[in-house]
KOLVO-602668 format. One record per residue: residue in one letter; y, x, z of N, C-alpha, C in turn. Coordinates in nm, 4 decimals. Layout:
N
+------+----------+----------+----------+----------+----------+----------+----------+----------+----------+
| rest |     n.c2 |     n.c1 |     n.c3 |    ca.c2 |    ca.c1 |    ca.c3 |     c.c2 |     c.c1 |     c.c3 |
+------+----------+----------+----------+----------+----------+----------+----------+----------+----------+
|    A |        Y |        X |        Z |        Y |        X |        Z |        Y |        X |        Z |
...
+------+----------+----------+----------+----------+----------+----------+----------+----------+----------+
//
This chain:
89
+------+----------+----------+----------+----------+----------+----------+----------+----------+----------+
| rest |     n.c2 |     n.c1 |     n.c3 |    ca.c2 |    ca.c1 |    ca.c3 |     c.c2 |     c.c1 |     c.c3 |
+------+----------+----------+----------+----------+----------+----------+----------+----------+----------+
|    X |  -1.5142 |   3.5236 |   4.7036 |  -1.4374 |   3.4023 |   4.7175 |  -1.3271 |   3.3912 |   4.6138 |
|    X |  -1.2653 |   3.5087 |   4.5585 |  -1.1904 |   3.4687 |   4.4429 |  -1.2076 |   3.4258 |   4.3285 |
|    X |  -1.3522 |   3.4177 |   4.3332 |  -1.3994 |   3.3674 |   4.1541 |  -1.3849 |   3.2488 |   4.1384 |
|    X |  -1.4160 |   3.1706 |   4.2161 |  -1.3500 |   3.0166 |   4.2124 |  -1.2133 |   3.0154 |   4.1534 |
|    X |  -1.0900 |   3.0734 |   4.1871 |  -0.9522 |   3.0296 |   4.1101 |  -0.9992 |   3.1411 |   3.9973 |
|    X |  -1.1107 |   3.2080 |   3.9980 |  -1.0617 |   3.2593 |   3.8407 |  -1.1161 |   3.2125 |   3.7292 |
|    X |  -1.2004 |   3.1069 |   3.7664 |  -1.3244 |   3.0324 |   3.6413 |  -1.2080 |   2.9241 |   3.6281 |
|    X |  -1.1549 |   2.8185 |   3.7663 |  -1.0200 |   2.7449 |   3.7074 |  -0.8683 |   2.8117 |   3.6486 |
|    X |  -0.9170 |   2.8954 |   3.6701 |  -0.7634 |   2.9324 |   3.5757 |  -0.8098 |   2.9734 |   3.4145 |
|    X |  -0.9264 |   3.0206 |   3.4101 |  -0.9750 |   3.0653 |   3.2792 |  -1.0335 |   2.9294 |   3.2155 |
|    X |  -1.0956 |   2.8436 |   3.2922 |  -1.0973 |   2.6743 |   3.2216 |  -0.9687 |   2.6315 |   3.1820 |
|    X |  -0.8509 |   2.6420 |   3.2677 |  -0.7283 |   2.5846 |   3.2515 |  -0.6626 |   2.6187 |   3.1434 |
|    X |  -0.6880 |   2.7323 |   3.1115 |  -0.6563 |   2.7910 |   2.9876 |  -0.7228 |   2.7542 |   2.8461 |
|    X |  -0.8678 |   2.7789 |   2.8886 |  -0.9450 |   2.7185 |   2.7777 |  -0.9275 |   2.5551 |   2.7130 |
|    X |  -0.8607 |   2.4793 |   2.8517 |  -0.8352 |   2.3214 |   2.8214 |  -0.7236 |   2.3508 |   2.7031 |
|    X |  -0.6269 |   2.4074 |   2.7724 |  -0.4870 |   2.4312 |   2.7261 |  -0.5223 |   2.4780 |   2.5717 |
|    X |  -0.5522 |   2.5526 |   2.5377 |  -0.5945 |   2.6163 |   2.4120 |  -0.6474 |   2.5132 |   2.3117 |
|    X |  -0.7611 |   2.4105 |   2.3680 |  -0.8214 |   2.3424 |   2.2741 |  -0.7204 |   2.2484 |   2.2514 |
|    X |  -0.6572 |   2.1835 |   2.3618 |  -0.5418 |   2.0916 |   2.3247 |  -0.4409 |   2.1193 |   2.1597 |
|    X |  -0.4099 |   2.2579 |   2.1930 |  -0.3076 |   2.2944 |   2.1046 |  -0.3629 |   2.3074 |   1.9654 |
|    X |  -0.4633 |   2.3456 |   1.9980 |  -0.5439 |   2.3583 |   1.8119 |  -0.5980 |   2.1507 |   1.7852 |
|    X |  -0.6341 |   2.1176 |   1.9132 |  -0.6356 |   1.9843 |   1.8488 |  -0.5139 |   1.9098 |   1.8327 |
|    X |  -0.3980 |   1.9638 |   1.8748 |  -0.2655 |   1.8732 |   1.8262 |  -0.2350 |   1.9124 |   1.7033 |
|    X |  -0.2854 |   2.0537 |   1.6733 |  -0.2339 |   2.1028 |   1.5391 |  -0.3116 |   2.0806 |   1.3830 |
|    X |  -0.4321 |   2.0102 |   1.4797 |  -0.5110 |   1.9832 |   1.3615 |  -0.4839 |   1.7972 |   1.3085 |
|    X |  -0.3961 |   1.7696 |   1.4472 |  -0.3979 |   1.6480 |   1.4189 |  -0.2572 |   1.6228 |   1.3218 |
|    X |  -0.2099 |   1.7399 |   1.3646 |  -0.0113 |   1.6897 |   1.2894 |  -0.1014 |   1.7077 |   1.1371 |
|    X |  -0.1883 |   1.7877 |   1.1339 |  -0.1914 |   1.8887 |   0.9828 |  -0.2740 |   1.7086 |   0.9049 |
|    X |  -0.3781 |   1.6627 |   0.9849 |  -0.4335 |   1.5219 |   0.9496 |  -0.3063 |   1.4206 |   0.9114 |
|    X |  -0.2241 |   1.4181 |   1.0233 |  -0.1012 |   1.3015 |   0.9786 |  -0.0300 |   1.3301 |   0.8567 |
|    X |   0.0068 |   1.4676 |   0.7705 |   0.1050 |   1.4944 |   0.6930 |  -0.0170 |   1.4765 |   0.5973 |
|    X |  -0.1665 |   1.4820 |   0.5784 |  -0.1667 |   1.4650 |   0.4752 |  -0.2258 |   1.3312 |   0.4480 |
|    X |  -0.2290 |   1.1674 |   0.5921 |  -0.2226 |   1.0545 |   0.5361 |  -0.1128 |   1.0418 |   0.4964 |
|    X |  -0.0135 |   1.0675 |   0.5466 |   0.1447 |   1.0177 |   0.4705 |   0.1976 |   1.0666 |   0.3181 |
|    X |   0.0934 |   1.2186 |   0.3274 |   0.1448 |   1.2250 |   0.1580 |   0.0445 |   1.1436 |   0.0932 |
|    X |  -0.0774 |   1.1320 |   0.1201 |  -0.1624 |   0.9864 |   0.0442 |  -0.1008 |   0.8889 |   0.0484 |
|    X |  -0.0171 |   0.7916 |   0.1602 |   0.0455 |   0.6478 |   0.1562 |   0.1605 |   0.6922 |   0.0236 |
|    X |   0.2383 |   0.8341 |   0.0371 |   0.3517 |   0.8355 |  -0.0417 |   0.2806 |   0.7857 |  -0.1691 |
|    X |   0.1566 |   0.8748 |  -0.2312 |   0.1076 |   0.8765 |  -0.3548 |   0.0622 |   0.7292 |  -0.4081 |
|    X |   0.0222 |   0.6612 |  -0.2810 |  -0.0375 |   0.5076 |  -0.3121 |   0.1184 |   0.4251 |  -0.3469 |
|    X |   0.2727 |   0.4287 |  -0.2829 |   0.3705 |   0.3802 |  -0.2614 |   0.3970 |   0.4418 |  -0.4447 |
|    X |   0.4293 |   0.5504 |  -0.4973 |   0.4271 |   0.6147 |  -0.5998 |   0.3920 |   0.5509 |  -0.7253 |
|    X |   0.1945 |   0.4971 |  -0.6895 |   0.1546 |   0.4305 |  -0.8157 |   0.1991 |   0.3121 |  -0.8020 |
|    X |   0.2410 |   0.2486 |  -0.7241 |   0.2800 |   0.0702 |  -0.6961 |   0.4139 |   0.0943 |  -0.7791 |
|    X |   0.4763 |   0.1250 |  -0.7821 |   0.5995 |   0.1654 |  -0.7928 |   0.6051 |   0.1740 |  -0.9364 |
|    X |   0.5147 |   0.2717 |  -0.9804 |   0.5056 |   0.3002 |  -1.1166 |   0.4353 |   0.1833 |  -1.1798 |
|    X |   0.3602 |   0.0747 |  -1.1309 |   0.3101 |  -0.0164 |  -1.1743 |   0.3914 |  -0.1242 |  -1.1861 |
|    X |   0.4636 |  -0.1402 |  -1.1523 |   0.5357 |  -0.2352 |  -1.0968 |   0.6839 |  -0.2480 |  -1.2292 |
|    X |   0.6767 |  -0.1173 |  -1.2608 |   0.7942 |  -0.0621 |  -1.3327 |   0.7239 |  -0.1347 |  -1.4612 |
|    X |   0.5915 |  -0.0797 |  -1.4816 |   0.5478 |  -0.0871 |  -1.5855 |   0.4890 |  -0.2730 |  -1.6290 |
|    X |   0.5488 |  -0.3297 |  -1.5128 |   0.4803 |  -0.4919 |  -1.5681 |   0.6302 |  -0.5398 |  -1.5512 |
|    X |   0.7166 |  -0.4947 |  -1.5141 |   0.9041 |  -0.5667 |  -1.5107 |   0.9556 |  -0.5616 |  -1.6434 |
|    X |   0.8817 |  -0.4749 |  -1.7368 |   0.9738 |  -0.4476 |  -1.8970 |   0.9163 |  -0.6127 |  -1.9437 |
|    X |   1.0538 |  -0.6649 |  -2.0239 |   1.0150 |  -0.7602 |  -2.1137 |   0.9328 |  -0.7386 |  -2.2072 |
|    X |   0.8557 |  -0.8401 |  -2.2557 |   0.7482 |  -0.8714 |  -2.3630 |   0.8470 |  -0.8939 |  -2.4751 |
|    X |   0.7297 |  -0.8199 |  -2.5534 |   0.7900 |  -0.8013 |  -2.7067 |   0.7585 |  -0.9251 |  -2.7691 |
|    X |   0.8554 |  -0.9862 |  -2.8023 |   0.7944 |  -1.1158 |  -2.8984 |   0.7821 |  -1.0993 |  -3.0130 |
|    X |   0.6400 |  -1.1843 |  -3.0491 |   0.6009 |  -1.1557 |  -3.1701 |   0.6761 |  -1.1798 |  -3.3410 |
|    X |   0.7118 |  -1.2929 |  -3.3018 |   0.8303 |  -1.2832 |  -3.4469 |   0.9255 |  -1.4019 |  -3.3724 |
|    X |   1.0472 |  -1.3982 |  -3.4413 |   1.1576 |  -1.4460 |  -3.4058 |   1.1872 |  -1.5812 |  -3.4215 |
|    X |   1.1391 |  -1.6022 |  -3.5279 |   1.0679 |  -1.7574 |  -3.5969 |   0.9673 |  -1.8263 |  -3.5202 |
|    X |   0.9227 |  -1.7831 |  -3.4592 |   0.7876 |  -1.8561 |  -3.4152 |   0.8427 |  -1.9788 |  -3.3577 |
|    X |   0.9652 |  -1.9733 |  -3.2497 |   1.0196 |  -2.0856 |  -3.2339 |   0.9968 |  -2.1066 |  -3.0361 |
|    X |   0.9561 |  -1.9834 |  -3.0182 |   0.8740 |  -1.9458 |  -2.9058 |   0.9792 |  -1.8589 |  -2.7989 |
|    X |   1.0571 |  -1.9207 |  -2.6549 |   1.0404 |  -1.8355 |  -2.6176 |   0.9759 |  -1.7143 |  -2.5495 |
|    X |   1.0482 |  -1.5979 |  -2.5867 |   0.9982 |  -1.4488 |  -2.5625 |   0.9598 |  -1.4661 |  -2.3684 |
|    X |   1.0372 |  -1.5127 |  -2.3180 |   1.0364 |  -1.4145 |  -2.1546 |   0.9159 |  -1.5707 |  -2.1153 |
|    X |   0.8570 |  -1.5506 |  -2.0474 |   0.7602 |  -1.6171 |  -1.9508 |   0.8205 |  -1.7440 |  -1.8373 |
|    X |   0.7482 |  -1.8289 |  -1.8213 |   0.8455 |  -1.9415 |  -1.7788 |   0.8617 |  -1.8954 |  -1.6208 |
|    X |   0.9546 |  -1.9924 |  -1.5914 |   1.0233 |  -1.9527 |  -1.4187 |   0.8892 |  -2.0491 |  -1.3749 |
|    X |   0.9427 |  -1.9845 |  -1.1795 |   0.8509 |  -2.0920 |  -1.1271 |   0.8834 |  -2.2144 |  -1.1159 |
|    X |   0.9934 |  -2.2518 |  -1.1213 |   1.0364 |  -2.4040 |  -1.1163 |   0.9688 |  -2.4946 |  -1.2550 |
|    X |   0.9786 |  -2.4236 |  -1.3647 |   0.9099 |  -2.4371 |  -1.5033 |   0.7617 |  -2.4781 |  -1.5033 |
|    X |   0.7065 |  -2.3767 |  -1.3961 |   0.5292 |  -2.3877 |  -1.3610 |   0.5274 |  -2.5443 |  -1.2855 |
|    X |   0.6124 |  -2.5371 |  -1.2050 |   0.5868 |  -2.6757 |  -1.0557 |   0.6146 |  -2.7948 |  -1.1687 |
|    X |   0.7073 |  -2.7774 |  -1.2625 |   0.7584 |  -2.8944 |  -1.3415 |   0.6235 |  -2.9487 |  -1.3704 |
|    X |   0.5504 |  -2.8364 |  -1.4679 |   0.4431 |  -2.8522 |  -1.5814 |   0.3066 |  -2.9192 |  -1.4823 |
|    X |   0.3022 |  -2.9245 |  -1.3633 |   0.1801 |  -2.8973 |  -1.2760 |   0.2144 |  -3.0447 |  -1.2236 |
|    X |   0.3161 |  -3.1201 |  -1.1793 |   0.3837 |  -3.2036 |  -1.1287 |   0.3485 |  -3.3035 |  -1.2546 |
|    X |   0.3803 |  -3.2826 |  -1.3738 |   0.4123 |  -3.3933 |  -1.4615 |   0.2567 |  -3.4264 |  -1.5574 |
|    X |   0.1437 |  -3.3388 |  -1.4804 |   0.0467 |  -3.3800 |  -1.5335 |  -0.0031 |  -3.4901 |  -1.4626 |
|    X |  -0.1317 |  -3.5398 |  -1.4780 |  -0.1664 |  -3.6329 |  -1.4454 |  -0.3096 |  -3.6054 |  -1.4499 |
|    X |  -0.3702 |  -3.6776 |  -1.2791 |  -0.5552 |  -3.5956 |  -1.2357 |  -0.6294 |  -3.7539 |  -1.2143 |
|    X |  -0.7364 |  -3.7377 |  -1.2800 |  -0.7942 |  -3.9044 |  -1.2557 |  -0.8650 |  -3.8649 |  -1.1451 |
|    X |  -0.9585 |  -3.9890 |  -1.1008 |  -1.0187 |  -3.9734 |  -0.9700 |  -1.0977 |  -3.8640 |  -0.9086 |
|    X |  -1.1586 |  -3.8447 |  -1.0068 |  -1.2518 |  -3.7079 |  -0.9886 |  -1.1904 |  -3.5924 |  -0.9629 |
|    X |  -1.0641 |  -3.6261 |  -0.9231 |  -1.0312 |  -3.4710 |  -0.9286 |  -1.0471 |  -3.4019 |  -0.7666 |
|    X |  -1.1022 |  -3.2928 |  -0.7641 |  -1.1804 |  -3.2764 |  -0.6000 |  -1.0316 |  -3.2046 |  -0.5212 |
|    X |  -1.0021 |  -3.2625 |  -0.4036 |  -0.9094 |  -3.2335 |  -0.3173 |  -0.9471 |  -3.1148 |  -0.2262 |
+------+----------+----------+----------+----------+----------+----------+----------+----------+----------+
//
């Protein structure tokens, strides 16, 4: 009659056990999506750096400005054209 509490106490244990190796396998899974998000956050970052530097203008004369127009500049240019009928909505 005692083998009954001794197969649940030796299951209880065995639960207990797998738990802990599966929490530990799971922290060990989380640290290494977060160092992947860091590495993805990293290249954005570095990309980002790398399209903010001003453009080199080509000669000084050209008569051209160098920096790229604002958006108010775009809505102006887009606004002040003009679409004949055909144009599909």
């Amino acid at each position: 009659m005692s083998s009954i509490p001794d197969f649940l106490g030796a299951g209880t244990t065995l639960v207990m056990f797998a738990l802990v190796i599966a929490a530990v396998m799971k922290i060990f899974q989380l640290a290494s999506d977060v160092r992947e998000l860091k590495d993805v956050l990293q290249d954005i970052r570095r990309n980002t750096l790398e399209s903010a530097r001003p453009p080199v203008a080509v000669s000084p004369m050209a008569g051209l400005s160098s920096a790229p127009p604002t958006p108010e500049e775009l809505v102006r240019a887009v606004h002040s054209q003009t679409f004949g009928d055909d144009f599909p909505l």
